[in-house]
C-alpha positions as CSV (number, residue, x, y, z in Angstrom):
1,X,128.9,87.0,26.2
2,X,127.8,85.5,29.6
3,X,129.4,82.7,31.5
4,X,128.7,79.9,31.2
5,X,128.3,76.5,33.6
6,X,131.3,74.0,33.6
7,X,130.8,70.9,31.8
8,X,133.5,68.7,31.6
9,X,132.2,66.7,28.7
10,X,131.7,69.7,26.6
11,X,135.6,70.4,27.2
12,X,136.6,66.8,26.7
13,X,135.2,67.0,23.4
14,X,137.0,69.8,22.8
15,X,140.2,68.3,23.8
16,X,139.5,65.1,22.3
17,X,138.8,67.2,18.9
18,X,142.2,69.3,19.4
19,X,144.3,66.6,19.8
20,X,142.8,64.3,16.7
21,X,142.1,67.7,14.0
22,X,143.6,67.4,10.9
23,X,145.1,70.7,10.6
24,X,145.9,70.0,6.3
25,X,142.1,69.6,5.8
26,X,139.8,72.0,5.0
27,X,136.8,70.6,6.9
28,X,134.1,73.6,7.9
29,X,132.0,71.5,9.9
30,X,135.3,70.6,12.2
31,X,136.0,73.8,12.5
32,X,132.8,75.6,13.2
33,X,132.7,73.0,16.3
34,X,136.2,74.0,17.2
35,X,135.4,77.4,17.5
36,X,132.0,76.8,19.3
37,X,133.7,74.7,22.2
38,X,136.4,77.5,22.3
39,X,134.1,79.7,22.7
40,X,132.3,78.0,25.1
41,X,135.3,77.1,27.0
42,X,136.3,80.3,27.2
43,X,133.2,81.1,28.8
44,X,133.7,78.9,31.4
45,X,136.8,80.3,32.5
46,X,135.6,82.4,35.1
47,X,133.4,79.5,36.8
48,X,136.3,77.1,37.1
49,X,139.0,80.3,38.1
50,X,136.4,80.8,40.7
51,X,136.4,77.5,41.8
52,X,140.0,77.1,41.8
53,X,140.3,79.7,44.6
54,X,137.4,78.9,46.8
55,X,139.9,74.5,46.2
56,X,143.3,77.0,47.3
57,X,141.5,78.9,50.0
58,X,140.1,75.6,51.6
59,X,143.7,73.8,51.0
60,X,145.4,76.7,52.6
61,X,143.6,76.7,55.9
62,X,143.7,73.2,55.9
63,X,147.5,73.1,55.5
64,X,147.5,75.9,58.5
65,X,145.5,73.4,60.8
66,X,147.2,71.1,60.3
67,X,150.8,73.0,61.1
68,X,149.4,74.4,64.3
69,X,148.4,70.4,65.1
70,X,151.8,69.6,64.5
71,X,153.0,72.1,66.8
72,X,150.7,71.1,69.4
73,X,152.0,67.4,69.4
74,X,155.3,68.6,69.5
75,X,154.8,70.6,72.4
76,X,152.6,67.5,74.2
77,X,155.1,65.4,73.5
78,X,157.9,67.9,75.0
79,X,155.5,68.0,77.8
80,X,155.6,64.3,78.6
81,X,159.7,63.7,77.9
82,X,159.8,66.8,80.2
83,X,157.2,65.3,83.1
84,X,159.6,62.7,84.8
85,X,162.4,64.8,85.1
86,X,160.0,67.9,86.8
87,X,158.6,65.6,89.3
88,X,162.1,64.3,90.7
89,X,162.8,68.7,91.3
90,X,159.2,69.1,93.4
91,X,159.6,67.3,96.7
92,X,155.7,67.7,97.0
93,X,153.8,67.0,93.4
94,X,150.5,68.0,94.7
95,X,151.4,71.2,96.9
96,X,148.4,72.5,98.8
97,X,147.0,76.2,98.1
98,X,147.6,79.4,100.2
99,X,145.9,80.2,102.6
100,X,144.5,83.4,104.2
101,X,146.5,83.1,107.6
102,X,149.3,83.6,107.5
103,X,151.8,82.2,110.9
104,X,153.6,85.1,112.6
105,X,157.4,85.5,111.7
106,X,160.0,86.8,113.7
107,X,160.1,89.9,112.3
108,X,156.5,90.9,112.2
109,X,155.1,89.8,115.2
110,X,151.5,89.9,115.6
111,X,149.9,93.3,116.3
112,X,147.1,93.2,118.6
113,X,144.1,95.1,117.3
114,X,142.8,97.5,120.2
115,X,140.1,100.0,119.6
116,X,140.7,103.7,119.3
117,X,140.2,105.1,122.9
118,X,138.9,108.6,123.2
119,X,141.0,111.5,124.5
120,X,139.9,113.5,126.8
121,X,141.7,117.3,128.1
């Protein structure tokens, strides 16, 4: 016994079947049908357990996109209650890079570079 495609209507019948069956009569038609669709149904069960996963899988990484959106509004909107009150503690908003010279201090005082003079006995 193979599976078999999903088809809705073929289950609908079913159902519809179950829920109207007269369960006191002894009607061989009805039941051979019942028994098909069953069968049938049960068939099915693989394709639409299948499906069900590939629905949870898609939900689930759509639930963790949207927490790690949340956190990221969060966070911007820490960000901007948190900017007016940072820009009263710089004095200088904008503050320029480094640079590669670097002003003498007091207590390294510029070393003049000489070059290395020969000794001679």
């Amino acid at each position: 016994v193979g599976r078999a495609e999903v088809s809705e209507e073929k289950v609908d019948v079913l159902l519809e079947m179950l829920q109207s069956a007269d369960v006191t009569a002894d009607n061989y038609e009805e039941s051979q049908t019942l028994k098909e669709l069953e069968e049938e149904s049960k068939r099915m069960k693989p394709c639409v357990e299948e499906e069900l996963a590939t629905i949870q899988r898609a939900e689930d990484e759509m639930k963790a996109v949207v927490e790690k959106f949340d956190e990221a509004m969060a966070m911007y909107s820490r960000l901007l209650s948190d900017a007016p009150r940072l820009s009263s503690i710089s004095p200088n908003p904008h503050p320029s890079p480094p640079t590669a010279h670097h002003p003498p201090t007091a207590h390294h005082p510029p070393t003049a570079h000489h070059p290395p003079t020969a000794h001679h006995p």
